[in-house]
Every structure is written in C-alpha cells, then in structure tokens.
N, C-alpha and C positions, 0 to 999 in steps of 0.2 A: 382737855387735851394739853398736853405739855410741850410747850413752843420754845422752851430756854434753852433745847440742843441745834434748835435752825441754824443753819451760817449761810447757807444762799436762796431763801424766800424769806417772806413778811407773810403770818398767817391774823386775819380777820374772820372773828366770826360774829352774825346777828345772829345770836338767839331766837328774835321773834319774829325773824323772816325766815333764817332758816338757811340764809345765804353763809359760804365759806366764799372770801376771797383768799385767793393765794397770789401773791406780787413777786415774782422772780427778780431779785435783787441782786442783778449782776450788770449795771449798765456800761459798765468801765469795758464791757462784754459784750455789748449789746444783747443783753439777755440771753448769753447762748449758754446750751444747758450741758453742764459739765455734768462726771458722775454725784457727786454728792447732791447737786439741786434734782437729778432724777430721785436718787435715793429720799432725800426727805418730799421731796412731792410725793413718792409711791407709799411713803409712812403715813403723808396727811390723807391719801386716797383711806386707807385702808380701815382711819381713823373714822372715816365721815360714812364708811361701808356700816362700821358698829355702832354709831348714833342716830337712833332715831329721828332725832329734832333736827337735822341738819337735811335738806333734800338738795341741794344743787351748791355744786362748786362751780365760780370763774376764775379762771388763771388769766393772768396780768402782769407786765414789764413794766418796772420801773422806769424812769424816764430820767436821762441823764441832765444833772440842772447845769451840765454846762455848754451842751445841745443847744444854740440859739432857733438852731432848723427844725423844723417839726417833720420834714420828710425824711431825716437824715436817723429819725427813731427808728429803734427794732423791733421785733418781739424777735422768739427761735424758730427755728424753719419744721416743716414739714414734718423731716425727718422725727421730732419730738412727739409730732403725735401718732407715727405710727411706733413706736417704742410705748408709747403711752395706750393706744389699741394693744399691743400685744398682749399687756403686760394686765389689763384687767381680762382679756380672756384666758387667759392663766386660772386653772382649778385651787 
C-alpha cells in the first residue's frame, strides 16, 4: 500500500497480525478531521477492503508532546464516525 501521499495520518501495518493502525496526525488540531484526513482515511479503508491479510483497522490520535495534561487530549467527535458509517455503506 503506498503511504508516501499521506499528509494528515501515520499508517501501520502488522502483517502477521493483520492489524492496520491509522494515527490521525493533526494534534495542533486536536485531531479534528479536516477534508483531506477523511479523504486519505476513506483511500486506506478501501485499501484494507482489497487485502486479504489485513482484517481489522484501529484509528488513533496522535498526542500533542507539548500536552502536559492528559485530559486536555482529543480524538475527533462523533460527527467523524457517522461520515465514516455513511460512507462504507455507500455501493
């Protein structure tokens, strides 16, 4: 899978688990998901649709290192995963 056009995730893959991480690499942002980090999420969705070896994605936020508070982290809201429901029940 070709990750050298990413500009707002970090993609991870184990081969012999099987696992994709995806890290939303916006914390300046608190992770909040602009259009281009949905666009390349819905490319790496689509990517792990046509590979076999691959069975489960976690998506994950970066963590700002200048954050002293740990309650003060984000991930994106709600909102992200119904745009992310829609969009795999899409034909």
């Amino acid at each position: 899978m070709s990750t050298e056009n990413l500009q707002d995730i970090d993609l991870q893959i184990d081969n012999v688990t099987g696992i994709m991480t995806v890290t939303i690499n916006r914390p300046e942002r608190k992770n909040a998901m602009s259009t281009l980090t949905f666009d390349e999420i819905f490319r790496v969705v689509d990517q792990l649709e046509k590979n076999d070896t691959l069975q489960a994605m976690i998506i994950t936020g970066a963590k700002d290192k200048n954050n002293i508070d740990p309650s003060k982290e984000a991930f994106s809201s709600g909102g992200f995963l119904f745009v992310f429901l829609v969009h795999m029940s899409l034909p």
